[in-house]
C-alpha positions in Angstrom: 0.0 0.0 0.0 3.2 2.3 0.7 4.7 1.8 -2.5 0.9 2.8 -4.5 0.3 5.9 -1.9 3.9 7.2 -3.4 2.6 7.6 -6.9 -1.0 9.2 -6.0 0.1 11.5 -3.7 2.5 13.1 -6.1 0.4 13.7 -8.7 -2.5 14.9 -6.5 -1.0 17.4 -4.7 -4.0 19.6 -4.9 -7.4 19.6 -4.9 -8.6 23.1 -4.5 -9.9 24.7 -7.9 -7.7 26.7 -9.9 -8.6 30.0 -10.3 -9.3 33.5 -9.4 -12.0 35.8 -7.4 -15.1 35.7 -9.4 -15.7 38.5 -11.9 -18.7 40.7 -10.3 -20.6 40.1 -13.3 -21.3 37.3 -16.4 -20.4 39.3 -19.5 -19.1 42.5 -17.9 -16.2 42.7 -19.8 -17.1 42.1 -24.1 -15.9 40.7 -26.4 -12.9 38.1 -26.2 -10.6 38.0 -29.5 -8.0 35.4 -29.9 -6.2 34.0 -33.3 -5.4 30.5 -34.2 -3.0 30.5 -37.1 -3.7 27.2 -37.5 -7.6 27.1 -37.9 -9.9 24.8 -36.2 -11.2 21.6 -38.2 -14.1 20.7 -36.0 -14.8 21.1 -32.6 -15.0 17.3 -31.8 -11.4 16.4 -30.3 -12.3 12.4 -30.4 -12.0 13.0 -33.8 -8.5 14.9 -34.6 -5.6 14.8 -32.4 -4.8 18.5 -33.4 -3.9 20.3 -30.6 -5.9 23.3 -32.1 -9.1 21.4 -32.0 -8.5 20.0 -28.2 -8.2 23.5 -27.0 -10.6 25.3 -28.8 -12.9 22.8 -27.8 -12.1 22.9 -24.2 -14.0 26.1 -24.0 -17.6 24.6 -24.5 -16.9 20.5 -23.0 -14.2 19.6 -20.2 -13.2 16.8 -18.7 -14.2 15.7 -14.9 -10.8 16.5 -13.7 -8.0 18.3 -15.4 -4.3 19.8 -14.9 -3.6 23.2 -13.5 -0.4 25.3 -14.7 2.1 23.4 -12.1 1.0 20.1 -13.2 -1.4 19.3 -10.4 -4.5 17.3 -10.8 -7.4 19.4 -10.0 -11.3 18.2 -10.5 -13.6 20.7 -12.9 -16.7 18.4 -13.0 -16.2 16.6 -9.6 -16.1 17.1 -6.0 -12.4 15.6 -5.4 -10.0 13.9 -7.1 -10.2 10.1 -6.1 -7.3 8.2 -4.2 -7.0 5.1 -1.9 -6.9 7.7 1.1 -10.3 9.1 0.4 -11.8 5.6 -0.3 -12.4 6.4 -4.6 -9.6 4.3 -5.6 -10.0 0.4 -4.4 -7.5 -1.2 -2.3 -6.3 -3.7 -5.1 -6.4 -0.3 -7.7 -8.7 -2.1 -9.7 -11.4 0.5 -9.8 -12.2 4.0 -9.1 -15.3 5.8 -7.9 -16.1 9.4 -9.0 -18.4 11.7 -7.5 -19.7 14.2 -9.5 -20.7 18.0 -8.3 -24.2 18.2 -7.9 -27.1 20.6 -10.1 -24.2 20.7 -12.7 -25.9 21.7 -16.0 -25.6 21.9 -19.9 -25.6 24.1 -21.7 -28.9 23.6 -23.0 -30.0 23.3 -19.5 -30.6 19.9 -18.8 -28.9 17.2 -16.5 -25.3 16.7 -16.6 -25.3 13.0 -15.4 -23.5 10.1 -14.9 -25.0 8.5 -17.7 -23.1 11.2 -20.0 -19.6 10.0 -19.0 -20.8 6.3 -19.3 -21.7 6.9 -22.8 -18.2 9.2 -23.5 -16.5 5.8 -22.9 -18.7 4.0 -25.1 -18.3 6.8 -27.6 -14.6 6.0 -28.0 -14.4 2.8 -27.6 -16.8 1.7 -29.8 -15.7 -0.1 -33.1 -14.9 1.6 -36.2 -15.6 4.5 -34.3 -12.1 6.1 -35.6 -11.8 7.7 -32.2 -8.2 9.9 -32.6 -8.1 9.5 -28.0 -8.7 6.2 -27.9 -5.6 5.6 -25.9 -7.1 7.7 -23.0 -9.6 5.1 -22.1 -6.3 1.7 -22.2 -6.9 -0.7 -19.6 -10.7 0.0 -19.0 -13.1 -3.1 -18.1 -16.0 -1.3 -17.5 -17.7 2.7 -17.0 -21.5 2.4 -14.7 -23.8 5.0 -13.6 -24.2 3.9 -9.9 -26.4 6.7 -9.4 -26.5 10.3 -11.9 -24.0 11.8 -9.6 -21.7 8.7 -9.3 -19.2 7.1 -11.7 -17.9 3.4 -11.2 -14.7 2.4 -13.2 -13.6 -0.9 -13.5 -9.8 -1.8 -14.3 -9.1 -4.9 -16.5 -5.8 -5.5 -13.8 -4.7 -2.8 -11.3 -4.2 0.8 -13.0 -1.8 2.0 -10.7 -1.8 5.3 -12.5 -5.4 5.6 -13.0 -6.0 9.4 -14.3 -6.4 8.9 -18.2 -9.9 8.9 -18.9 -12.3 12.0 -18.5 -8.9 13.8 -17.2 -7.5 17.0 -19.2 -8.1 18.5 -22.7 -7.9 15.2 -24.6 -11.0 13.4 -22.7 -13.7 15.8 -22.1 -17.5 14.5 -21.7 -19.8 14.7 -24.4 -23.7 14.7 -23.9 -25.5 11.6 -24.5 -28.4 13.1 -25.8 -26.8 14.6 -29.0 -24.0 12.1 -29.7 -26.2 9.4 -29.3 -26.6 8.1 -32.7 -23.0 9.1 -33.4 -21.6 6.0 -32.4 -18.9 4.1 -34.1 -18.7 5.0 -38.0 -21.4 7.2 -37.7 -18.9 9.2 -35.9 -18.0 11.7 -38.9 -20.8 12.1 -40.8 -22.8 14.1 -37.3 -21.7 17.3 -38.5 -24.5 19.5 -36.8 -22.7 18.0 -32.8 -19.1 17.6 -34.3 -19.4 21.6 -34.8 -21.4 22.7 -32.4 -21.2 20.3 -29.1 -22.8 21.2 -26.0 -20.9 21.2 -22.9 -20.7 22.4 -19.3 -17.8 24.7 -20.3 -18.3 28.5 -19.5 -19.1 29.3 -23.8 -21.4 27.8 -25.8 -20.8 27.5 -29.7 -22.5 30.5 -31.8 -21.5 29.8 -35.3 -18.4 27.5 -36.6 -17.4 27.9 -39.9 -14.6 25.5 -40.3 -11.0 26.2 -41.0 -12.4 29.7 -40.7 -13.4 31.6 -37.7 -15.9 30.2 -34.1 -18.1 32.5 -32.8 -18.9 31.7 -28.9 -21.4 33.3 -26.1 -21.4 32.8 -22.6 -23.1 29.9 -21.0 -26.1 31.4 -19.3 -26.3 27.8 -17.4 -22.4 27.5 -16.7 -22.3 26.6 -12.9 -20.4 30.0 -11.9 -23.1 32.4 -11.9 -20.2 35.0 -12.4 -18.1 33.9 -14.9 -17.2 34.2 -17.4 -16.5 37.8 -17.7 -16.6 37.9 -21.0 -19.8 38.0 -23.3 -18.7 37.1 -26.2 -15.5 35.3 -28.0 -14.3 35.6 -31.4 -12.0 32.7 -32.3 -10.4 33.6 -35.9 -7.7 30.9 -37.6 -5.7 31.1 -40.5 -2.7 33.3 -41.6 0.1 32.0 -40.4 2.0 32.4 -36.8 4.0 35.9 -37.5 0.6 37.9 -38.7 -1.2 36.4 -35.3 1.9 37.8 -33.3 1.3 41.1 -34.4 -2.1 41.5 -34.0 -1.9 41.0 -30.1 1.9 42.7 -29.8 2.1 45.3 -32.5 -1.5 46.3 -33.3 -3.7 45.1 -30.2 -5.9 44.4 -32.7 -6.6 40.6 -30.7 -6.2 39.5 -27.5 -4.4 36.3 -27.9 -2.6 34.5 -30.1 -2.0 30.6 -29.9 1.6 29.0 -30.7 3.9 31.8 -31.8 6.2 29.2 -33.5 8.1 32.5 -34.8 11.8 33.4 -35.4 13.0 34.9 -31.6 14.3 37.7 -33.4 10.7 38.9 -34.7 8.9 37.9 -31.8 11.5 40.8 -29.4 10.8 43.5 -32.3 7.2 43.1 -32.2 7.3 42.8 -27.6 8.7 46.1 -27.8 6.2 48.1 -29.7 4.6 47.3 -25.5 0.9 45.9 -26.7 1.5 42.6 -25.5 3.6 40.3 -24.1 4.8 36.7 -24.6 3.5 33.8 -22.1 5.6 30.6 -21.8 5.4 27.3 -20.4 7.6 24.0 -20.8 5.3 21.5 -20.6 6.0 18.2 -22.9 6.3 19.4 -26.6 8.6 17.8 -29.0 9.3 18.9 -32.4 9.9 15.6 -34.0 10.7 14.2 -37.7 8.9 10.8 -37.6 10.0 8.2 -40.0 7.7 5.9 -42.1 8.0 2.6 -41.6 5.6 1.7 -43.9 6.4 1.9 -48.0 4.6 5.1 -49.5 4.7 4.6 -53.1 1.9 6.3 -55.0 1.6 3.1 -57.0 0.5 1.6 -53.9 -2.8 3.0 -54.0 -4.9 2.5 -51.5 -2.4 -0.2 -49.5 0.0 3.3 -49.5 1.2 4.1 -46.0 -0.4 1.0 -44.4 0.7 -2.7 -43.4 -0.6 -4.2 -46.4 2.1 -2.1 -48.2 5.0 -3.7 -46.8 7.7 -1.7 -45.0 9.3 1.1 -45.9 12.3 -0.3 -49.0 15.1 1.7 -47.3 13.7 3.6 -43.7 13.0 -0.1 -41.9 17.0 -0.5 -42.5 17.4 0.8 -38.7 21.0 1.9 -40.1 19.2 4.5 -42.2 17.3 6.1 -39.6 20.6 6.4 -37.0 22.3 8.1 -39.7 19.2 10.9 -40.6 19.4 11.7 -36.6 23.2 11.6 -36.3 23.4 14.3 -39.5 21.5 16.9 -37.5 23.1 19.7 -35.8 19.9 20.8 -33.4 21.7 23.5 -32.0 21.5 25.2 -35.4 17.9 24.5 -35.5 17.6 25.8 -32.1 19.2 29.1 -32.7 17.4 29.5 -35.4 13.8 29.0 -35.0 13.2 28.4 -31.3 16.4 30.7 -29.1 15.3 30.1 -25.3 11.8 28.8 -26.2 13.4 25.5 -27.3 15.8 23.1 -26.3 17.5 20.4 -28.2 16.2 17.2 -27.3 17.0 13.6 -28.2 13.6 12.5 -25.9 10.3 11.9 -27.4 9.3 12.6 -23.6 11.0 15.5 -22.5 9.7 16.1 -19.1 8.9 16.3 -16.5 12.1 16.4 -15.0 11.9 12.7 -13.3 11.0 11.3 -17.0 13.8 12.7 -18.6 16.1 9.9 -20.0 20.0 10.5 -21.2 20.5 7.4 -22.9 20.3 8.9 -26.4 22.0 12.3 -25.2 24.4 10.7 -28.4 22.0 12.7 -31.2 23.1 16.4 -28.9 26.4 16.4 -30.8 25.9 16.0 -35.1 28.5 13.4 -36.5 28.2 13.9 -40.1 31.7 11.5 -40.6 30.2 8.6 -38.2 26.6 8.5 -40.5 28.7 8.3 -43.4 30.4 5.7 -41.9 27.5 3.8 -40.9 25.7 4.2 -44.2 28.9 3.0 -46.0 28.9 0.0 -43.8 25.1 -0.8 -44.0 25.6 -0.7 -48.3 24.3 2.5 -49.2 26.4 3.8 -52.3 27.0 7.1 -53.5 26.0 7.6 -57.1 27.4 10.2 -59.7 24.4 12.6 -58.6 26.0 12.4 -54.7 22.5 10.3 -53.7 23.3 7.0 -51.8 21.6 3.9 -53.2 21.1 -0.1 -52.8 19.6 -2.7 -54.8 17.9 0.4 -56.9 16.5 1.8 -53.8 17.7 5.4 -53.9 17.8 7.3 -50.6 15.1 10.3 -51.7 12.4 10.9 -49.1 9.3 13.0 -49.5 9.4 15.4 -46.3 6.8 17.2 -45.6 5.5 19.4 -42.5 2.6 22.2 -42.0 3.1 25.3 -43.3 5.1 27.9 -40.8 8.2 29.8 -41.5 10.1 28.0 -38.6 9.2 24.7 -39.8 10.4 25.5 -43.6 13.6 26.6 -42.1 14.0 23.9 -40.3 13.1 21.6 -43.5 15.9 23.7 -45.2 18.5 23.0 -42.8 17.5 19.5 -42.3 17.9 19.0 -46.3 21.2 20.1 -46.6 22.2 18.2 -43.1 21.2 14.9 -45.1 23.0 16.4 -48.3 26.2 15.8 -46.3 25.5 12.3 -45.9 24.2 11.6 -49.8 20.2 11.5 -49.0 18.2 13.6 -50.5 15.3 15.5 -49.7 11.7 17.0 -51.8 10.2 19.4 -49.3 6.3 19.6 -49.0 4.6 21.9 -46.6 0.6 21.2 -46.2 -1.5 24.3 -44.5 -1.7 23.7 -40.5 -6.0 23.2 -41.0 -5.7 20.8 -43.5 -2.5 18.7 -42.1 -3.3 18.6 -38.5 -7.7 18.6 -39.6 -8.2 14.4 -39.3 -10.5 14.4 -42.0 -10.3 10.7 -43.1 -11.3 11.9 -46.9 -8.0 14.0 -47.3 -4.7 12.7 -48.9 -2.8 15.4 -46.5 -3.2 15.0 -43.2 -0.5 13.9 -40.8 -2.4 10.4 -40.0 -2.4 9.8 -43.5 1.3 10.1 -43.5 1.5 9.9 -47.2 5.3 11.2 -47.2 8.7 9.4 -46.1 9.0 11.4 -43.0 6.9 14.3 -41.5 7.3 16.8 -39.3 5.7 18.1 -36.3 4.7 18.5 -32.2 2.7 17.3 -29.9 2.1 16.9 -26.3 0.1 15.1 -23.0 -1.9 16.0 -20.5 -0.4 15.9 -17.2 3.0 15.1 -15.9 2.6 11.1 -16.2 3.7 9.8 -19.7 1.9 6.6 -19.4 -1.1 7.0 -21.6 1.2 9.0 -23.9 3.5 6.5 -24.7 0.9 4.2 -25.1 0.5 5.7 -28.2 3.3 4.3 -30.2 1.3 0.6 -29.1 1.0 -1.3 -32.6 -2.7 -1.4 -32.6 -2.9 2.5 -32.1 -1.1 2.8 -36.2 -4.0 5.2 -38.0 -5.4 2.7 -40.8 -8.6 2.7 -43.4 -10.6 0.3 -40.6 -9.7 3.0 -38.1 -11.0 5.7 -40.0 -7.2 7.2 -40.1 -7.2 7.9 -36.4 -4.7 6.3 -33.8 -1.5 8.7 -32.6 1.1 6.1 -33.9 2.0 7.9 -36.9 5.4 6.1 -37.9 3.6 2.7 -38.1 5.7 1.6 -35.1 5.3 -1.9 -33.9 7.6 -3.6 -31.7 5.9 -6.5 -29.2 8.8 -5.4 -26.6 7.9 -1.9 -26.7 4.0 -2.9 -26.0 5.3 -5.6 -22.9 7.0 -2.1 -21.6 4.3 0.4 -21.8 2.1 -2.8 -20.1 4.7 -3.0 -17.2 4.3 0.4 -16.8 0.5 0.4 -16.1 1.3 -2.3 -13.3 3.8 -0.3 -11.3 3.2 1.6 -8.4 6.3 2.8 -7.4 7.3 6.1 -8.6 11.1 5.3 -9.1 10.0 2.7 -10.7 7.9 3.8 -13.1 10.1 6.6 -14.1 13.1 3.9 -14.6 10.5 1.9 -17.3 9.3 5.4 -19.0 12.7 5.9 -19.3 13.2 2.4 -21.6 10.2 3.2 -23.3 11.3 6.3 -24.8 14.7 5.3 -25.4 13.5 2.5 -27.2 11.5 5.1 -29.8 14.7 6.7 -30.2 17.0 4.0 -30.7 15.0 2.3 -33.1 14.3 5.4 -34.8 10.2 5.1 -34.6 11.2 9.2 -35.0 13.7 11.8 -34.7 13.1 14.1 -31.6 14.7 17.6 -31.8 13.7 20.9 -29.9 11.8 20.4 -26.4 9.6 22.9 -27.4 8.0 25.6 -24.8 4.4 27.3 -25.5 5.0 30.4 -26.5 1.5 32.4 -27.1 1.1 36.0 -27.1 -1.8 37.8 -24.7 -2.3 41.9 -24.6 -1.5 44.1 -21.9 -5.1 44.5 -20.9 -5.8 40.7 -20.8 -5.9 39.4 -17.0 -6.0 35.9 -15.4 -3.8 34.3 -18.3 -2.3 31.5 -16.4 -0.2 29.5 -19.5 -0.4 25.5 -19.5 2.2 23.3 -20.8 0.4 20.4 -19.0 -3.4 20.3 -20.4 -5.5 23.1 -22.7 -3.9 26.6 -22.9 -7.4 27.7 -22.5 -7.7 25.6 -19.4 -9.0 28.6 -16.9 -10.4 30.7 -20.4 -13.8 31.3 -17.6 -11.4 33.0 -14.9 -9.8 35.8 -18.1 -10.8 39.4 -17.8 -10.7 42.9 -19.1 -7.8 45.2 -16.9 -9.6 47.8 -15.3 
């Protein structure tokens, strides 16, 4: 019991809501503006993994429980967090009880129940449902109503860290009543709830047009009677990331502005003109190239980019994929896009601190000679045009990446890297709605993968990588049955690697479980399922006259968006 208290008790070091004072009145304070240079998709997050469409949609639904800015677990939807010493985790950590606050309300004013988060599980789980969060609900036997303000989960074997479903931005609630017959591979085609869900969130969907602009009111049943202060909230995406820095720190024109992924030297021209100011957090984001190991010939049709294709003719040669990570200086890369908003990483999990492996600390330092070296040993031959081949299998990857200055920079640099070592590269970039949008009909989106290697980040909620690097489990690879959803984007299967990530769920002990995290995610490295390389903070921008901004590196920027005001 010792060993199991260690764990809970430092990840629920707090159970007191995050927060400030109320506002003195709902809607005192107009209208909200913020930018998304990448534009929202659709306002369903089981159904993209894009971080833009988790936290624009953690304005309107939320999750019983979620993390506050230091990492600590605190409950939104619920009285308390459950643990073994308040009697809502069992003894044996089999199952969990929790209890949820009561009169709670949608948004359409009816009963927010038990019965709602019974059916979120079924949601995701259900077959062919396609859902892009399915690793969030791992290990789950059963969800039951006991009563509407109680929530029973059952563990298939003890879940010693138990906080992945209904916890953070990833695994909000969703009502029964309008999802209901939006179950399994009816999942897509609900457009009138995928764009306009009803939550318990402090805004309520106006208008979404997609890949556009989300026009939001205040919830007139959220359970605050103050909050939030503002009325109104215009969400606007597009552009791209140096236009949305300059309407909040150059021209006021917004309030805030989501992911400044912008050359350091722009971003200190643009503070000083003193309209705004930049917020940070470290939280989890890696910018990462992942590799293919799947073949991704055109001529493939519709087997491209899946296991019926095969694997990849020259990326599943593990010496291949050493040498593309040993080629690349990152402290270039650093310098150049990220300055003291990034740091070069050779971790897929970068943090928190007590996750953070040195194994691989080998990719810090380029070694241009030693990939050559390795390539020449592995049979990989130089032709007359400098491009290494074998067996008439040319090292030439397709390498493509969303649309954003850093991130062709960085595709620049990286191409001439791999020049050094006779690979080649054909740069594609694919606009940030489009690649990151999920929709299964689309040739360009980052589950798709239809490319050699991609380029990208991502994070997890919380400070416990378990559910995260469940991810990269074989039967999470996006697929046609799957509806292209599943976070394994390289196609990375390795029956090891799933044993680990299962130990991992079974271990208690803090030490312990950091030691096995640690394996996990040198084993993606060394095996090359990708190529970590800036530890990425969130940078956003928010005006002068914005209060109660409390940036998140652990769970929805927008986390606390009902405790933001207007500076008096």
């Amino acid at each position: 019991m010792k060993r199991r208290n260690i764990l809970l008790a430092s990840v629920v070091a707090a159970f007191a809501m995050a927060g400030s004072a109320a506002h003195a009145e709902r809607g005192s304070d107009g209208e909200l503006k913020i930018l998304f240079w990448q534009a929202v998709s659709t306002l369903n997050p089981y159904l993209s993994g894009g971080t833009k469409e988790v936290y624009s949609s953690s304005m309107v639904i939320e999750p019983l429980a979620r993390y506050d800015e230091t990492g600590k677990l605190v409950p939104t939807l619920v009285t308390e967090i459950p643990t073994l010493e308040n009697g809502g985790i069992t003894p044996d950590m089999t199952g969990m009880v929790w209890k949820l606050k009561p009169d709670l309300k949608w948004s359409d004013g009816t009963d927010f129940t038990a019965d709602d988060v019974v059916f979120t599980w079924k949601y995701c789980t259900a077959p062919d449902g396609g859902c892009a969060q399915k690793a969030q609900y791992e290990g789950i036997k059963s969800v039951e109503a006991v009563d509407p303000h109680t929530v029973k989960m059952t563990f298939t074997e003890p879940k010693y860290y138990p906080y992945g479903a209904f916890v953070g931005g990833q695994s909000p609630i969703i009502q029964k009543a309008q999802f209901k017959d939006c179950v399994g591979a009816a999942a897509p085609g609900c457009t009138s709830a995928n764009f306009g869900p009803i939550g318990t969130g402090p805004f309520v969907v106006k208008e979404f047009k997609p890949n556009d602009v989300i026009t939001f009111t205040a919830n007139k049943n959220y359970r605050d009677p103050a909050k939030p202060a503002f009325a109104a909230v215009t969400l606007k995406g597009g552009g791209d990331a140096v236009s949305a820095a300059r309407a909040v720190l150059e021209t006021g024109e917004y309030d805030y502005a989501w992911n400044m992924q912008v050359e350091p030297e722009i971003l200190a021209t643009m503070v000083a003109a003193g309209k705004g100011e930049l917020v940070t957090a470290f939280g989890s984001q890696v910018e990462r190239i992942n590799i293919n190991h799947y073949a991704v010939d055109p001529s493939l049709g519709d087997k491209r980019s899946t296991k019926q294709a095969g694997p990849h003719p020259s990326l599943s040669d593990p010496a291949v994929r050493r040498a593309l990570s040993m080629a690349i200086d990152r402290d270039v890369i650093n310098e150049t896009g990220y300055g003291a908003a990034g740091k070069p990483t050779c971790n897929i999990v970068p943090g928190p601190e007590v996750y953070a492996s040195t194994a691989n600390d080998w990719c810090l330092k380029p070694d241009v000679d030693g990939a050559n070296k390795l390539l020449d040993e592995a049979g990989w031959v130089k032709g007359s045009d400098g491009i290494r081949a074998k067996n008439g299998v040319k090292l030439s990857f397709l390498y493509q990446t969303s649309t954003n200055s850093v991130r062709q920079a960085t595709q620049a640099l990286v191409k001439d890297m791999w020049a050094q070592i006779g690979v080649a590269a054909e740069l594609r970039n694919v606009s940030a709605s489009v690649f990151f949008g999920g929709d299964p009909a689309s040739p360009d989106t980052f589950q798709k993968f239809y490319a050699d290697v991609e380029m990208y980040t991502n994070n997890f909620d919380g400070t416990d990588p378990e559910k995260y690097l469940a991810e990269w489990l074989c039967n999470k690879i996006p697929a046609p049955e799957n509806g292209w959803q599943g976070q394994n984007m390289p196609r990375y299967c390795n029956p090891e690697y799933d044993k680990l990530v299962t130990e991992l769920s079974k271990t208690a002990d803090l030490a312990k479980r950091a030691e096995i995290a640690k394996k996990a995610n040198d084993m993606l490295t060394e095996e090359g399922a990708h190529i970590p390389l800036i530890y990425r903070g969130q940078v956003s921008a928010r005006s002068v006259t914005l209060e109660g901004v409390k940036i998140n590196g652990w769970d929805s920027e927008l986390w606390n968006v009902a405790d933001w005001s207007r500076k008096k």
